[in-house]
C-alpha positions in Angstrom: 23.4 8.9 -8.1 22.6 5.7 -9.0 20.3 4.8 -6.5 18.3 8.1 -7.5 17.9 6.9 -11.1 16.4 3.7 -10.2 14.0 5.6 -7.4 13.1 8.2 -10.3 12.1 4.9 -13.0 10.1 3.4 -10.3 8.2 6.5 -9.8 7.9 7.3 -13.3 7.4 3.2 -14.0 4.4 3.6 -10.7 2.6 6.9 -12.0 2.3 5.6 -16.1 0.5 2.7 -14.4 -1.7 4.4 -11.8 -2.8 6.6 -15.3 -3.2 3.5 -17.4 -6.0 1.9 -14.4 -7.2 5.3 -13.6 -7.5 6.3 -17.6 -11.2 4.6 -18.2 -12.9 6.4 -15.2 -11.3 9.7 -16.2 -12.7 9.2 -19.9 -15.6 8.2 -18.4 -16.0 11.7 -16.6 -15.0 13.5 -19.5 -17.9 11.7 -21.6 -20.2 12.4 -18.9 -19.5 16.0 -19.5 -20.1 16.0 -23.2 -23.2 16.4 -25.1 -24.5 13.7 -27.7 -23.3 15.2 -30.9 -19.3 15.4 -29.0 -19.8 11.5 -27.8 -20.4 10.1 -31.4 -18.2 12.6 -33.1 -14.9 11.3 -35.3 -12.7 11.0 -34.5 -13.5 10.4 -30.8 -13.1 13.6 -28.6 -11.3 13.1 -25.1 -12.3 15.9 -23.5 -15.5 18.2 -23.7 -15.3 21.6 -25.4 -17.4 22.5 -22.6 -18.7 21.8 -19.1 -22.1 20.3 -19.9 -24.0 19.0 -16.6 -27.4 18.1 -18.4 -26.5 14.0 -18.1 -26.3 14.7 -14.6 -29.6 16.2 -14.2 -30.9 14.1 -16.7 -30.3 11.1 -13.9 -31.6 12.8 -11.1 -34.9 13.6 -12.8 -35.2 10.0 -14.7 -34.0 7.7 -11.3 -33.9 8.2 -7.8 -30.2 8.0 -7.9 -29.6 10.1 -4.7 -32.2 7.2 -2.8 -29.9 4.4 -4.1 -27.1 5.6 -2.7 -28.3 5.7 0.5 -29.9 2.8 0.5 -26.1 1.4 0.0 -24.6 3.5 2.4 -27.0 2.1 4.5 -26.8 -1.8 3.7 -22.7 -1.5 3.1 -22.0 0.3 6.8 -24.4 -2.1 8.8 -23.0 -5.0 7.0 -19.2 -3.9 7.6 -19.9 -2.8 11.2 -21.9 -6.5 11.5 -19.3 -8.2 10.2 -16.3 -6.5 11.9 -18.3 -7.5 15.5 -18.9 -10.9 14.9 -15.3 -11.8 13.1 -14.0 -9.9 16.3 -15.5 -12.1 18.6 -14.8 -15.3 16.9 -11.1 -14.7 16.5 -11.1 -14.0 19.9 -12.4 -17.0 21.0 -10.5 -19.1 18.1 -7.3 -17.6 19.3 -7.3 -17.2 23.0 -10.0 -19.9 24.8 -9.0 -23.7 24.8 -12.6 -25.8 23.7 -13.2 -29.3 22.4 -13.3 -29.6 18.6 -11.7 -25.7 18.1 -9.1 -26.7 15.2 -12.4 -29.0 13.4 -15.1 -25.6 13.8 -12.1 -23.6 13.0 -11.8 -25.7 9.4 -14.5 -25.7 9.0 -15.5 -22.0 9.4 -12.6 -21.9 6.6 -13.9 -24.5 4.2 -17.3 -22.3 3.6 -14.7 -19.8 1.5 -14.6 -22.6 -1.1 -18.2 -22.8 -1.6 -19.4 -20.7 -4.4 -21.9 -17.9 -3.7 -23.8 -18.7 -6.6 -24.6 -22.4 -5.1 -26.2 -21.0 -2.0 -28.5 -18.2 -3.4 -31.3 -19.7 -4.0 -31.3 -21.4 -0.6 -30.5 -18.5 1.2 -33.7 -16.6 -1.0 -35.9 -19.2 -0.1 -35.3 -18.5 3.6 -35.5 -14.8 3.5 -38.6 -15.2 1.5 -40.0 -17.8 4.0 -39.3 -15.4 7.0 -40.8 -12.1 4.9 -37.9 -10.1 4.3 -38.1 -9.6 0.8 -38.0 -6.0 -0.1 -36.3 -5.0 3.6 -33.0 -3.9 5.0 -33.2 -7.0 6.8 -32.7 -9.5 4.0 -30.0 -7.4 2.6 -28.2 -6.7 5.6 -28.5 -10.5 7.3 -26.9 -12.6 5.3 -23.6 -11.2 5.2 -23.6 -10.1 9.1 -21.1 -13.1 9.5 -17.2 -13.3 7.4 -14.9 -16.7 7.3 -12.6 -14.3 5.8 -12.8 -12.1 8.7 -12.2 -14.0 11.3 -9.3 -15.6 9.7 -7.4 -12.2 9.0 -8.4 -10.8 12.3 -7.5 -14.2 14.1 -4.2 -14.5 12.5 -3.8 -10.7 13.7 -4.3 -12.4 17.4 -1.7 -14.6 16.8 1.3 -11.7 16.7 0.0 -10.8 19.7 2.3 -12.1 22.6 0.7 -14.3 24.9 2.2 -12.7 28.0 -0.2 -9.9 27.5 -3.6 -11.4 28.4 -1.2 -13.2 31.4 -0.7 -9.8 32.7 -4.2 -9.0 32.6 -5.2 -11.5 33.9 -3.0 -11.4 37.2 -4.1 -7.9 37.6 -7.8 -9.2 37.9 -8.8 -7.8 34.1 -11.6 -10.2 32.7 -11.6 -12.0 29.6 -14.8 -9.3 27.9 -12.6 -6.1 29.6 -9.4 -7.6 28.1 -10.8 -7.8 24.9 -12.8 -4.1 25.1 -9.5 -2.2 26.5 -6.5 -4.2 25.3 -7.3 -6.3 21.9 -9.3 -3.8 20.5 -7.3 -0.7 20.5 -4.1 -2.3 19.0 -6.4 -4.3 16.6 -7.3 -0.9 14.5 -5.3 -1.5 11.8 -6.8 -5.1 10.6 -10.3 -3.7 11.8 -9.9 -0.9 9.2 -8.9 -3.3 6.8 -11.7 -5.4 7.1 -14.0 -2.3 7.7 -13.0 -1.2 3.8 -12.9 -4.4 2.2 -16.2 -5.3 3.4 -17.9 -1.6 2.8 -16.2 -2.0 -0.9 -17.5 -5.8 -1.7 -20.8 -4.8 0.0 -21.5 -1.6 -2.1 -20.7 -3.4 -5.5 -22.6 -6.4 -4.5 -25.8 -6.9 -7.9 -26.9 -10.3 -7.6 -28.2 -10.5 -4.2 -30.1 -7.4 -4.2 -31.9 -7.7 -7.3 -33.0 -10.7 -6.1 -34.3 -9.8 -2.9 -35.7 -6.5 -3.6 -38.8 -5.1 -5.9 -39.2 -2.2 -4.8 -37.7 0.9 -6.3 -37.1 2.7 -2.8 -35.0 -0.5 -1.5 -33.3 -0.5 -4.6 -28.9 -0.6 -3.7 -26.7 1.5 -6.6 -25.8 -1.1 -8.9 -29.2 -2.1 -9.4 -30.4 1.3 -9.7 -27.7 2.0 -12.8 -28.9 -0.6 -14.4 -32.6 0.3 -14.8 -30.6 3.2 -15.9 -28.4 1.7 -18.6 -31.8 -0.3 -19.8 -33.9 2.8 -19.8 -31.3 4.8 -21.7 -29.5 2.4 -24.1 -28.3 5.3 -26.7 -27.3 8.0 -24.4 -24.0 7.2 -23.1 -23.3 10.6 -21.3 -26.2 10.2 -19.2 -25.0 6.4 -18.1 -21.9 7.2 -17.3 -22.9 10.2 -15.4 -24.9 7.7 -13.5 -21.8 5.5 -13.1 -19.5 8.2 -11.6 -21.8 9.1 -9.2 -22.5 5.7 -7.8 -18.8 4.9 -7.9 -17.9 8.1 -6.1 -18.4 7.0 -2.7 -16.2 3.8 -3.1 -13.4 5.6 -4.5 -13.7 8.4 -1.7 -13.7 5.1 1.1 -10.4 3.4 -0.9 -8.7 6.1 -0.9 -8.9 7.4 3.0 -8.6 3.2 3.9 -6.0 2.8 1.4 -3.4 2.9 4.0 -5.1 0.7 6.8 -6.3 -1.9 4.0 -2.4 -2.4 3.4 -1.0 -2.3 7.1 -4.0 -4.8 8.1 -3.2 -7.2 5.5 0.5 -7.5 6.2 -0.3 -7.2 9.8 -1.9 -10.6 9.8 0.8 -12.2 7.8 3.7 -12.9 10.7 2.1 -15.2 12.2 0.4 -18.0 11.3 
Protein backbone atom coordinates (compact mmCIF):
# COMPACT_ATOMS: atom_id res chain seq x y z
CA UNK A 1 0.00 0.00 0.00
CA UNK A 2 2.67 2.00 0.64
CA UNK A 3 4.64 1.53 -2.22
CA UNK A 4 1.44 2.68 -4.20
CA UNK A 5 1.26 6.00 -2.42
CA UNK A 6 4.75 6.91 -3.18
CA UNK A 7 4.17 5.67 -7.16
CA UNK A 8 0.86 7.82 -7.13
CA UNK A 9 3.06 11.25 -5.61
CA UNK A 10 5.55 10.69 -8.19
CA UNK A 11 3.09 10.65 -10.85
CA UNK A 12 1.15 13.30 -9.54
CA UNK A 13 4.69 15.18 -8.53
CA UNK A 14 5.78 14.20 -12.78
CA UNK A 15 2.48 15.45 -14.44
CA UNK A 16 2.16 19.17 -12.23
CA UNK A 17 5.71 19.53 -13.74
CA UNK A 18 5.23 18.37 -17.31
CA UNK A 19 2.10 21.18 -17.04
CA UNK A 20 4.21 23.83 -15.53
CA UNK A 21 7.06 23.45 -18.80
CA UNK A 22 4.31 22.72 -21.15
CA UNK A 23 1.94 25.81 -19.64
CA UNK A 24 3.71 28.74 -21.87
CA UNK A 25 3.28 27.00 -25.29
CA UNK A 26 -0.35 26.05 -24.38
CA UNK A 27 -1.02 29.85 -23.51
CA UNK A 28 0.67 30.61 -26.37
CA UNK A 29 -1.92 28.55 -28.54
CA UNK A 30 -4.75 29.87 -26.80
CA UNK A 31 -3.44 33.57 -27.56
CA UNK A 32 -2.95 32.62 -31.04
CA UNK A 33 -6.54 31.84 -31.16
CA UNK A 34 -7.81 35.06 -29.69
CA UNK A 35 -8.57 38.21 -31.41
CA UNK A 36 -6.85 41.62 -30.43
CA UNK A 37 -9.55 43.06 -28.23
CA UNK A 38 -9.39 39.30 -25.99
CA UNK A 39 -5.36 39.57 -25.87
CA UNK A 40 -5.30 43.04 -24.14
CA UNK A 41 -8.33 42.51 -22.21
CA UNK A 42 -8.23 42.68 -18.04
CA UNK A 43 -7.96 40.83 -16.59
CA UNK A 44 -5.92 38.54 -18.92
CA UNK A 45 -8.20 35.80 -20.63
CA UNK A 46 -6.69 32.21 -20.76
CA UNK A 47 -8.59 30.82 -23.26
CA UNK A 48 -10.46 32.23 -26.34
CA UNK A 49 -14.32 32.65 -26.24
CA UNK A 50 -13.96 31.47 -29.62
CA UNK A 51 -11.93 29.61 -32.33
CA UNK A 52 -10.46 32.54 -34.25
CA UNK A 53 -7.94 31.34 -37.16
CA UNK A 54 -7.41 34.96 -38.76
CA UNK A 55 -3.54 35.15 -36.98
CA UNK A 56 -3.00 32.10 -38.82
CA UNK A 57 -3.92 33.40 -42.16
CA UNK A 58 -2.71 36.66 -41.33
CA UNK A 59 0.98 34.77 -41.47
CA UNK A 60 0.50 32.92 -44.34
CA UNK A 61 -0.50 35.92 -46.49
CA UNK A 62 2.21 38.46 -44.70
CA UNK A 63 5.46 35.71 -44.83
CA UNK A 64 6.21 32.79 -46.67
CA UNK A 65 6.00 30.77 -43.57
CA UNK A 66 5.18 27.41 -45.30
CA UNK A 67 8.73 28.10 -47.52
CA UNK A 68 10.65 28.52 -44.22
CA UNK A 69 9.78 25.51 -42.94
CA UNK A 70 10.97 23.64 -45.57
CA UNK A 71 13.80 25.30 -46.11
CA UNK A 72 14.60 23.77 -42.37
CA UNK A 73 13.31 20.57 -42.91
CA UNK A 74 15.63 20.63 -45.58
CA UNK A 75 18.94 22.04 -43.95
CA UNK A 76 17.99 20.19 -40.41
CA UNK A 77 17.67 16.40 -42.23
CA UNK A 78 20.79 16.78 -44.52
CA UNK A 79 22.75 18.12 -41.68
CA UNK A 80 21.53 15.20 -39.15
CA UNK A 81 21.86 12.49 -41.93
CA UNK A 82 25.62 14.29 -42.68
CA UNK A 83 26.43 14.23 -39.38
CA UNK A 84 25.20 10.82 -38.22
CA UNK A 85 27.57 9.38 -41.44
CA UNK A 86 30.60 10.99 -40.71
CA UNK A 87 30.45 10.52 -36.60
CA UNK A 88 29.73 6.85 -37.66
CA UNK A 89 32.70 6.37 -39.47
CA UNK A 90 35.03 8.15 -37.17
CA UNK A 91 34.01 6.17 -34.07
CA UNK A 92 34.52 3.32 -35.99
CA UNK A 93 37.85 3.98 -36.77
CA UNK A 94 38.58 5.67 -33.19
CA UNK A 95 37.31 2.44 -31.59
CA UNK A 96 38.25 -0.52 -33.57
CA UNK A 97 41.63 0.30 -35.94
CA UNK A 98 45.07 0.60 -34.08
CA UNK A 99 46.99 4.08 -35.88
CA UNK A 100 49.85 6.29 -34.67
CA UNK A 101 48.78 9.44 -32.81
CA UNK A 102 44.85 7.97 -32.32
CA UNK A 103 44.43 8.92 -28.45
CA UNK A 104 46.27 12.75 -29.60
CA UNK A 105 43.55 13.20 -32.97
CA UNK A 106 41.06 11.68 -30.68
CA UNK A 107 41.74 14.77 -27.98
CA UNK A 108 41.88 16.69 -29.98
CA UNK A 109 38.60 16.05 -32.06
CA UNK A 110 37.31 16.55 -28.31
CA UNK A 111 38.94 19.79 -27.41
CA UNK A 112 37.01 21.69 -30.46
CA UNK A 113 33.67 21.24 -28.02
CA UNK A 114 35.34 23.90 -25.80
CA UNK A 115 35.69 26.43 -28.41
CA UNK A 116 32.87 28.76 -28.58
CA UNK A 117 30.79 28.95 -31.68
CA UNK A 118 30.72 32.52 -31.59
CA UNK A 119 34.68 32.64 -31.93
CA UNK A 120 34.67 30.79 -35.24
CA UNK A 121 31.77 32.53 -37.19
CA UNK A 122 33.26 34.96 -38.70
CA UNK A 123 35.98 32.80 -40.00
CA UNK A 124 33.93 30.23 -41.05
CA UNK A 125 31.64 33.31 -43.10
CA UNK A 126 34.64 34.44 -44.60
CA UNK A 127 35.16 31.05 -46.14
CA UNK A 128 31.81 30.31 -47.29
CA UNK A 129 31.75 33.81 -48.69
CA UNK A 130 35.16 33.29 -50.42
CA UNK A 131 33.91 29.97 -52.00
CA UNK A 132 30.27 31.60 -53.07
CA UNK A 133 27.91 29.97 -51.01
CA UNK A 134 26.22 32.66 -49.51
CA UNK A 135 22.57 32.46 -49.94
CA UNK A 136 22.81 28.36 -50.73
CA UNK A 137 21.90 25.16 -49.05
CA UNK A 138 25.48 24.52 -49.29
CA UNK A 139 26.79 27.10 -46.79
CA UNK A 140 24.06 26.15 -44.45
CA UNK A 141 24.33 22.53 -44.66
CA UNK A 142 28.39 22.38 -44.77
CA UNK A 143 29.57 23.49 -41.84
CA UNK A 144 27.89 21.37 -39.45
CA UNK A 145 28.26 18.04 -41.77
CA UNK A 146 30.88 16.99 -39.07
CA UNK A 147 30.01 16.46 -34.85
CA UNK A 148 32.87 16.05 -31.90
CA UNK A 149 29.97 15.31 -29.99
CA UNK A 150 28.95 12.66 -32.19
CA UNK A 151 31.59 10.73 -32.50
CA UNK A 152 32.22 10.68 -28.86
CA UNK A 153 28.63 9.34 -27.93
CA UNK A 154 28.56 6.97 -30.91
CA UNK A 155 32.28 5.87 -30.08
CA UNK A 156 31.73 5.31 -26.49
CA UNK A 157 28.58 3.24 -27.81
CA UNK A 158 31.48 1.01 -29.70
CA UNK A 159 33.12 0.55 -26.64
CA UNK A 160 30.03 -1.77 -24.97
CA UNK A 161 30.42 -3.59 -27.77
CA UNK A 162 32.45 -6.94 -26.99
CA UNK A 163 35.45 -7.27 -28.93
CA UNK A 164 34.95 -10.88 -29.69
CA UNK A 165 32.36 -9.86 -32.18
CA UNK A 166 34.40 -8.27 -34.92
CA UNK A 167 36.92 -11.51 -34.05
CA UNK A 168 34.15 -13.65 -35.23
CA UNK A 169 33.72 -11.74 -38.27
CA UNK A 170 36.65 -11.63 -39.03
CA UNK A 171 37.44 -15.48 -38.90
CA UNK A 172 34.48 -15.98 -41.03
CA UNK A 173 36.10 -13.76 -43.84
CA UNK A 174 33.58 -10.60 -43.06
CA UNK A 175 35.60 -7.32 -43.94
CA UNK A 176 36.17 -4.42 -41.89
CA UNK A 177 33.37 -1.92 -44.41
CA UNK A 178 30.81 -5.25 -44.39
CA UNK A 179 31.32 -5.58 -40.52
CA UNK A 180 30.53 -2.19 -40.01
CA UNK A 181 27.32 -2.15 -42.80
CA UNK A 182 25.78 -5.58 -41.32
CA UNK A 183 26.87 -5.93 -37.73
CA UNK A 184 27.72 -2.26 -36.08
CA UNK A 185 25.09 -0.54 -37.70
CA UNK A 186 22.02 -2.53 -36.94
CA UNK A 187 22.69 -2.76 -33.14
CA UNK A 188 23.84 0.91 -33.18
CA UNK A 189 20.07 2.19 -33.83
CA UNK A 190 19.45 3.35 -30.66
CA UNK A 191 22.54 5.98 -30.24
CA UNK A 192 22.01 6.77 -34.12
CA UNK A 193 18.45 7.85 -33.20
CA UNK A 194 19.67 9.76 -30.48
CA UNK A 195 22.03 11.65 -32.40
CA UNK A 196 19.59 11.75 -35.43
CA UNK A 197 17.11 13.96 -32.90
CA UNK A 198 19.42 15.96 -31.18
CA UNK A 199 21.02 17.08 -34.16
CA UNK A 200 17.56 17.69 -36.27
CA UNK A 201 16.44 19.66 -32.98
CA UNK A 202 19.84 21.94 -32.52
CA UNK A 203 19.79 22.27 -36.33
CA UNK A 204 16.12 23.51 -36.72
CA UNK A 205 16.59 26.20 -33.85
CA UNK A 206 19.90 27.22 -35.12
CA UNK A 207 19.45 31.78 -35.79
CA UNK A 208 22.78 33.09 -35.93
CA UNK A 209 24.37 31.20 -38.66
CA UNK A 210 21.57 31.54 -41.06
CA UNK A 211 20.94 35.05 -40.89
CA UNK A 212 24.32 35.51 -41.54
CA UNK A 213 24.72 33.44 -44.46
CA UNK A 214 21.58 34.04 -46.19
CA UNK A 215 19.75 37.25 -47.90
CA UNK A 216 17.41 35.97 -49.64
CA UNK A 217 13.88 35.49 -48.51
CA UNK A 218 13.45 32.00 -50.29
CA UNK A 219 16.67 30.57 -48.37
CA UNK A 220 15.35 32.02 -45.36
CA UNK A 221 15.37 28.85 -42.23
CA UNK A 222 12.18 29.31 -39.55
CA UNK A 223 13.67 31.21 -36.89
CA UNK A 224 14.76 33.84 -39.17
CA UNK A 225 11.62 33.86 -40.93
CA UNK A 226 9.58 34.63 -37.37
CA UNK A 227 11.55 37.17 -36.83
CA UNK A 228 10.89 39.40 -39.83
CA UNK A 229 7.64 38.45 -38.47
CA UNK A 230 7.86 39.59 -34.91
CA UNK A 231 9.58 43.00 -36.46
CA UNK A 232 6.96 43.47 -39.09
CA UNK A 233 4.16 42.95 -36.51
CA UNK A 234 5.40 44.37 -33.16
CA UNK A 235 1.64 45.01 -31.68
CA UNK A 236 -0.18 42.07 -32.79
CA UNK A 237 0.79 39.30 -30.57
CA UNK A 238 -1.82 36.69 -31.81
CA UNK A 239 -0.41 36.79 -35.12
CA UNK A 240 3.37 36.19 -33.63
CA UNK A 241 2.55 33.57 -31.73
CA UNK A 242 0.55 31.91 -34.39
CA UNK A 243 3.77 32.19 -36.32
CA UNK A 244 5.64 30.67 -33.37
CA UNK A 245 3.44 27.45 -32.99
CA UNK A 246 3.71 26.69 -36.39
CA UNK A 247 7.44 26.83 -36.64
CA UNK A 248 7.77 24.93 -33.41
CA UNK A 249 5.42 22.24 -34.44
CA UNK A 250 7.65 20.10 -36.29
CA UNK A 251 10.28 19.97 -33.38
CA UNK A 252 7.84 19.08 -30.95
CA UNK A 253 6.32 16.36 -33.41
CA UNK A 254 10.32 14.93 -33.93
CA UNK A 255 10.91 15.05 -29.73
CA UNK A 256 8.14 13.42 -29.02
CA UNK A 257 8.42 10.13 -31.57
CA UNK A 258 12.58 10.30 -30.66
CA UNK A 259 11.85 10.88 -27.13
CA UNK A 260 12.47 7.34 -26.37
CA UNK A 261 15.67 6.65 -28.58
CA UNK A 262 17.18 10.12 -27.36
CA UNK A 263 17.07 8.51 -23.81
CA UNK A 264 18.08 4.81 -24.53
CA UNK A 265 21.14 6.31 -26.79
CA UNK A 266 22.34 8.45 -24.14
CA UNK A 267 22.53 5.86 -21.43
CA UNK A 268 23.53 3.48 -23.98
CA UNK A 269 26.84 5.19 -24.36
CA UNK A 270 27.40 5.61 -20.64
CA UNK A 271 28.80 1.85 -19.58
CA UNK A 272 31.65 2.15 -20.99
CA UNK A 273 34.06 4.51 -21.17
Amino acid sequence: MESKIKKYLLYSFNLLIGLLIIFPILYGFSISLMTPDEIFSYPPKLLPSSINLNNYKQVIASVPIFRFIFNSFYVSLAVTIGQIVTSCLAAYAFSYFEFKGKNLLFVLCLSTLIIPSESTIIANYLTIAKLGWTDSYTGLIVPFLVSAMGVFLIRQFYLTVPKELREAATLDGCSNFRFFAKVLLPISKPVISSLGVYTFLNTWNQYMWPLLVTNAPEKRTVQIGISMLQFAESQNMGLVLAGVIMIILPSILIFIIGQKYLVKGIMAGSVKG
